[in-house]
C-alpha positions as CSV (number, residue, x, y, z in Angstrom):
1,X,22.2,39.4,-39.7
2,X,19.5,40.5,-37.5
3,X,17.4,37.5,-38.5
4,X,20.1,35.1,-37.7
5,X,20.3,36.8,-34.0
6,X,16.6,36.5,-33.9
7,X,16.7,32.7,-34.2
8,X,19.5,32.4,-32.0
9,X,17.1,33.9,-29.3
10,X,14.7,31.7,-29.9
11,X,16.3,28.5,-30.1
12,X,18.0,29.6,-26.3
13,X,14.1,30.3,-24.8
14,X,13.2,27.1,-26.8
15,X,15.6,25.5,-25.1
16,X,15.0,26.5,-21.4
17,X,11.6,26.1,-22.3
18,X,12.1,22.5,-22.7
19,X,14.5,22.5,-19.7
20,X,11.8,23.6,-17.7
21,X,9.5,21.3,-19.2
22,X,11.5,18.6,-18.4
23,X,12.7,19.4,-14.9
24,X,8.6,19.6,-13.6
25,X,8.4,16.2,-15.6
26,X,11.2,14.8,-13.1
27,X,9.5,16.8,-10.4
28,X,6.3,15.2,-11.3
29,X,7.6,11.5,-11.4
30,X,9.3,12.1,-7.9
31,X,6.3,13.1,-6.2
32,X,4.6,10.2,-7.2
33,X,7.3,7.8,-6.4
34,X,7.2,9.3,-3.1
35,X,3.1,8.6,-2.9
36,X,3.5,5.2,-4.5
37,X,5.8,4.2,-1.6
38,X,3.6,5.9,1.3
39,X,0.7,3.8,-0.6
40,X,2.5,0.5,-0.7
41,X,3.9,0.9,3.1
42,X,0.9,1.6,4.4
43,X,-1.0,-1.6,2.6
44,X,1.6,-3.4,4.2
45,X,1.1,-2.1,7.5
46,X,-2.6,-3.1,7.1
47,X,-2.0,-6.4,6.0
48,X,0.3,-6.9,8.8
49,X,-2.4,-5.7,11.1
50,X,-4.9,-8.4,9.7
51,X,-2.8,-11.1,10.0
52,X,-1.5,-10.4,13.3
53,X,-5.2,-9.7,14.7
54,X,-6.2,-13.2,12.5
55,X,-3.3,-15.2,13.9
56,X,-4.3,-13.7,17.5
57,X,-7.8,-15.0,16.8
58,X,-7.0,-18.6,15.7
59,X,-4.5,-19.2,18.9
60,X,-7.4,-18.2,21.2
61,X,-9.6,-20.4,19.4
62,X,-6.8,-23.3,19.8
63,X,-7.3,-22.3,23.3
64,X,-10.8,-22.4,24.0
65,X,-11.4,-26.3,21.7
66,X,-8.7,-27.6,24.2
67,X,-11.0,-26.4,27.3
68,X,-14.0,-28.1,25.6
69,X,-15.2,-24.6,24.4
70,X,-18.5,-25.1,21.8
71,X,-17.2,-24.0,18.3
72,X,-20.6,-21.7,18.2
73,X,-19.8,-19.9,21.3
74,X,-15.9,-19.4,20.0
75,X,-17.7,-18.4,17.0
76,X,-19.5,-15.8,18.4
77,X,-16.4,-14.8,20.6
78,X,-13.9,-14.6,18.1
79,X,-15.8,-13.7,14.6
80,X,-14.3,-16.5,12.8
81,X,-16.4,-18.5,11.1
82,X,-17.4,-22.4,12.5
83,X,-16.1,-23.9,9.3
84,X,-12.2,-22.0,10.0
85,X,-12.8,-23.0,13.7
86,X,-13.4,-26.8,12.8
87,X,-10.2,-26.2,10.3
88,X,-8.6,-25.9,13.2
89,X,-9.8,-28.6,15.6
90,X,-8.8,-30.7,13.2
């Protein structure tokens, strides 16, 4: 009899072992959900920044071809290359 009561107990802190086991799991997997997503929005905020600053870049250099601007100079001026400028004299 006192065996069976002894296994009883055991199974129950089994149990809520495993409970607990599995509710730091969940814990676990939210927390990196929640760093996943910070991750991913801030790569898009970056991305967004670099194409912004790039599109800025390329409608200054529109600019400065139609003033007669030399593609060397709106090199130098803008950081894009003379190949992307002459892309876009084109």
């Amino acid at each position: 009899m006192q065996e069976n009561e002894n296994i009883k107990v055991a199974t129950k802190e089994l149990e809520e072992i495993s409970e607990d086991e599995i509710n730091q799991r969940i814990a676990e997997l939210r927390e990196k959900a929640r760093r996943d997503e910070a991750a991913q929005r801030m790569t898009g905020e970056r991305i967004g920044r670099e194409n912004g600053i790039k599109q800025a870049k390329m409608e200054v250099t529109k600019k400065l071809l139609d003033f007669g601007m030399p593609t060397n100079q709106i090199s130098e001026i803008t950081g894009l290359s003379v190949e992307e400028i002459e892309t876009l004299s084109n």
